[in-house]
BASE-818307 format. One record per residue (C-alpha): residue number from 0; x, y, z. Coordinates in nm, 3 decimals, m for minus. Layout:
<NUM,<X,Y,Z>>
...
This chain:
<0,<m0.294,1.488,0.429>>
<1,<m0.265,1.714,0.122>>
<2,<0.164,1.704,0.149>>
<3,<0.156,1.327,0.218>>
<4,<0.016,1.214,m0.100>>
<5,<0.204,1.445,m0.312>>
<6,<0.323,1.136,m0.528>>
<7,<0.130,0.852,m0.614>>
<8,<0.291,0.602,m0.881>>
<9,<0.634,0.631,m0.639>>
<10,<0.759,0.294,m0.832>>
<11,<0.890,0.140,m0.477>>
<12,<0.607,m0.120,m0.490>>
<13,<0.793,m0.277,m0.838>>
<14,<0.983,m0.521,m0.637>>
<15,<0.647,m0.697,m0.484>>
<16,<0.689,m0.559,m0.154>>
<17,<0.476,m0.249,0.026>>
<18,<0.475,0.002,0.264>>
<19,<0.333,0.007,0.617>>
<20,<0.239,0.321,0.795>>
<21,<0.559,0.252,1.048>>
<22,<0.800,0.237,0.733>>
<23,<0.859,m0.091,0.741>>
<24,<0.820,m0.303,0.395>>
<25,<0.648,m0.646,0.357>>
<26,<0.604,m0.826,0.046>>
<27,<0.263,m0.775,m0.108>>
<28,<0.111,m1.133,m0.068>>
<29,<0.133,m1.082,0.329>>
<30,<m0.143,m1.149,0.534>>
<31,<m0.152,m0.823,0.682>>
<32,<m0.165,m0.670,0.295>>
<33,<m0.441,m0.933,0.200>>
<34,<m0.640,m0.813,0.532>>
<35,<m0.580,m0.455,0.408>>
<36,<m0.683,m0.535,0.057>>
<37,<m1.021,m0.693,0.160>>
<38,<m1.088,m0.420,0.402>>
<39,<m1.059,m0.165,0.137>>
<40,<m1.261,m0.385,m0.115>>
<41,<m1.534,m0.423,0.125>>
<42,<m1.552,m0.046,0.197>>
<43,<m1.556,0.036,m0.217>>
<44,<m1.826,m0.228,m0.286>>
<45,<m2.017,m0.022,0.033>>
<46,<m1.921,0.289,m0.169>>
<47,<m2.117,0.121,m0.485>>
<48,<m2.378,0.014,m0.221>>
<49,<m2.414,0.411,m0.150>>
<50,<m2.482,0.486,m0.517>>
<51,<m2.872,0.310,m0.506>>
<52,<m3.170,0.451,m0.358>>
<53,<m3.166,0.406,0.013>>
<54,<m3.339,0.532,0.296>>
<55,<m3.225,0.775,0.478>>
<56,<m3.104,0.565,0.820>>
<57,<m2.955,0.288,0.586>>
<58,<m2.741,0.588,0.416>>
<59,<m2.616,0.739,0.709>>
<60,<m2.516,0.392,0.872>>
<61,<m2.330,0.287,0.604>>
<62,<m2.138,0.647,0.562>>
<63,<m1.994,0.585,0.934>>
<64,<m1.925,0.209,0.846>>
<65,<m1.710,0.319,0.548>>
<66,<m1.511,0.611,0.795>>
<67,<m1.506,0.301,1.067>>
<68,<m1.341,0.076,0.776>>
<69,<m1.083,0.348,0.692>>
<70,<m1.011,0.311,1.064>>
<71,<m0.981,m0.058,1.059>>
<72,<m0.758,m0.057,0.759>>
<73,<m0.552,0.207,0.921>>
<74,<m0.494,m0.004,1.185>>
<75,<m0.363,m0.317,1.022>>
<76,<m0.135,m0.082,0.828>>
<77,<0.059,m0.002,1.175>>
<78,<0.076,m0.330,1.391>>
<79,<0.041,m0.260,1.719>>
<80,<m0.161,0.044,1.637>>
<81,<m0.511,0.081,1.760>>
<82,<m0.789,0.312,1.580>>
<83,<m1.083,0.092,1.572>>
<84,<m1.263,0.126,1.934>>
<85,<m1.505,m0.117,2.090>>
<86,<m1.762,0.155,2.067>>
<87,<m1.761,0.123,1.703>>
<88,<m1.848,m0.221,1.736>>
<89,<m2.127,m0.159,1.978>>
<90,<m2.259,0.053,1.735>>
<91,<m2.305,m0.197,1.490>>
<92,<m2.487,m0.464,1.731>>
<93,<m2.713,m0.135,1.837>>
<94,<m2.793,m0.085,1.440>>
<95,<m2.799,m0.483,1.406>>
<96,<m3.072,m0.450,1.675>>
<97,<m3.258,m0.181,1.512>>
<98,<m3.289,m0.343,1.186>>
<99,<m3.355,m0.685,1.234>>
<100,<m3.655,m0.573,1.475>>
<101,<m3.907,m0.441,1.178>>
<102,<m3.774,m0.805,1.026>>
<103,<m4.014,m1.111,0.989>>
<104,<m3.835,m1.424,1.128>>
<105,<m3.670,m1.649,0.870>>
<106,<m3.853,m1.983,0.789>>
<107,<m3.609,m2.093,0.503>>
<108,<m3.272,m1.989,0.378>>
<109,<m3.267,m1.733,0.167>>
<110,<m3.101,m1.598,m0.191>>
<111,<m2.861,m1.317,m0.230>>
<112,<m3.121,m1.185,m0.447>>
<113,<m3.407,m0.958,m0.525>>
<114,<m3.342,m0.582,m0.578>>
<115,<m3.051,m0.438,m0.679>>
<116,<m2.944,m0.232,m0.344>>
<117,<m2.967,m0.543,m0.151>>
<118,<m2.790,m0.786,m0.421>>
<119,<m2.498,m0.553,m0.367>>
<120,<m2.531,m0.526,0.018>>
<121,<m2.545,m0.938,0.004>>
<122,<m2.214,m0.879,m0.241>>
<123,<m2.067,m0.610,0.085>>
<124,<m2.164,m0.962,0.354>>
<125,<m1.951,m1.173,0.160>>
<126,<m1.679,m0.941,0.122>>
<127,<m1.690,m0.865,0.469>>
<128,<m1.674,m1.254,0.565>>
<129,<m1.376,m1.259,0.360>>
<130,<m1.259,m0.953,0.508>>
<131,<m1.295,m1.115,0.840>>
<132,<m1.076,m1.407,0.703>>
<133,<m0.814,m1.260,0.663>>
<134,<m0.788,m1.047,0.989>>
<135,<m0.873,m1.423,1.198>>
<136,<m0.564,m1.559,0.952>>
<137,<m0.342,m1.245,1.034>>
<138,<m0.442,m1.262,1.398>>
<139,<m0.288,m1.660,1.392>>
<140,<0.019,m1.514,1.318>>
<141,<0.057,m1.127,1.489>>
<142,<m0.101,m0.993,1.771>>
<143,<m0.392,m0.784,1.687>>
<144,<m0.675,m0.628,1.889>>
<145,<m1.063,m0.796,1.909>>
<146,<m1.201,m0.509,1.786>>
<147,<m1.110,m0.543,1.389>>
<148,<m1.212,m0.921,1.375>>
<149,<m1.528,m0.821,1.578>>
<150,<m1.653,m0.511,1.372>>
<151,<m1.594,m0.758,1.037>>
<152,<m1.805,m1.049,1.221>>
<153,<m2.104,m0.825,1.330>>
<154,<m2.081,m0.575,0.984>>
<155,<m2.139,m0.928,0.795>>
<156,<m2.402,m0.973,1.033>>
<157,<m2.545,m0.624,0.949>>
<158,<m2.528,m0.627,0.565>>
<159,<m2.710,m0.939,0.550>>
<160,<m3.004,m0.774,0.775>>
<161,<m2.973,m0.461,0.521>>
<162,<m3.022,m0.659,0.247>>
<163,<m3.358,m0.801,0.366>>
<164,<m3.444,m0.457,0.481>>
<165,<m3.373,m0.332,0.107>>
<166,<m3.579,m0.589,m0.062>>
<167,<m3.856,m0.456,0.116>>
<168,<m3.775,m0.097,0.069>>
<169,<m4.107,m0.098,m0.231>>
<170,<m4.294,m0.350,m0.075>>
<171,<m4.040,m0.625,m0.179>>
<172,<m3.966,m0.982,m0.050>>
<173,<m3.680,m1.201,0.083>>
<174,<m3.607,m1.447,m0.225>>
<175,<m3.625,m1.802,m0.061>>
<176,<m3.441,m2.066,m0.137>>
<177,<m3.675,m2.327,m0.294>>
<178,<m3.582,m2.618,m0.051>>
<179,<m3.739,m2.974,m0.076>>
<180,<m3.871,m2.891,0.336>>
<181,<m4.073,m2.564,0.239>>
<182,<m4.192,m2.763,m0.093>>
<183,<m4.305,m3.052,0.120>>
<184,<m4.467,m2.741,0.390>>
<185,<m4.641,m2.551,0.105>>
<186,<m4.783,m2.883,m0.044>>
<187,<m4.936,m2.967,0.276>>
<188,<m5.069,m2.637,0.343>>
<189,<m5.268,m2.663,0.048>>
């Protein structure tokens, strides 16, 4: 890798078009770039995720999801090309699993809120869904493999169940969305 990025600011970009990783060009406002742009900004915002206190488990998980995202954006760079594998999807529904099961069910909606490791893992889900966008809009219009729209569907999935899992890293709470239903339920509990 060391010889291929012996030149970054290579100017050929100046015209609004980009480079794939089979040398073709496309303009910049493709929808294979904008899936490639949303991929990458979902794996930095998990690389700003990394930077909080997390345990252990969490840390590791989301280490391999940012390698498996490299993977997926490699991929859309070379259509036709195929470097995220259905086992990397399985692995997410296996840690989906995992977390959700020390979870108390949901009664109410809840906030993108509370601490600030699971703000920014609610900041990752949305990112992801928009992530997952993109590839479902590229997909309309080139063939692409299940696996990259299927990894971004259950990794949204996964960041949500992180983020309740963060807020009650210290002994923390989901942040519930004060509907007129659970008003109505608390007042007649009381």
């Amino acid at each position: 890798m060391g010889n291929r990025l012996t030149q970054i600011a290579t100017r050929t970009g100046d015209a609004g078009t980009t480079g794939l990783g089979d040398n073709s060009r496309v303009s910049k406002n493709s929808l294979r770039v904008h899936a490639m742009g949303d991929v990458d900004e979902l794996n930095s915002n998990i690389g700003v995720l990394l930077c909080e206190e997390l345990p252990d488990g969490v840390r590791e998980l989301l280490v391999e999801i940012q390698h498996q995202l490299f993977n997926l954006g490699g991929e859309l760079s070379i259509p036709g090309f195929e470097l995220l594998k259905p086992e990397a999807v399985a692995a997410l529904d296996d840690a989906l699993d995992e977390h959700n099961a020390t979870l108390p069910k949901l009664q109410e909606f809840i906030l993108p809120a509370g601490t600030r490791a699971a703000s920014l893992a609610h900041v990752c889900r949305t990112v992801a869904r928009r992530a997952e966008r993109a590839v479902v809009a590229l997909g309309n219009e080139e063939a692409i493999k299940d696996a990259p729209r299927q990894y971004l569907n259950r990794l949204s999935d996964l960041m949500f169940v992180l983020a309740r899992v963060l807020n009650r890293m210290h002994g923390g709470d989901d942040v519930y969305w004060k509907s007129e239903r659970l008003a109505a339920q608390q007042g007649n509990a009381a």
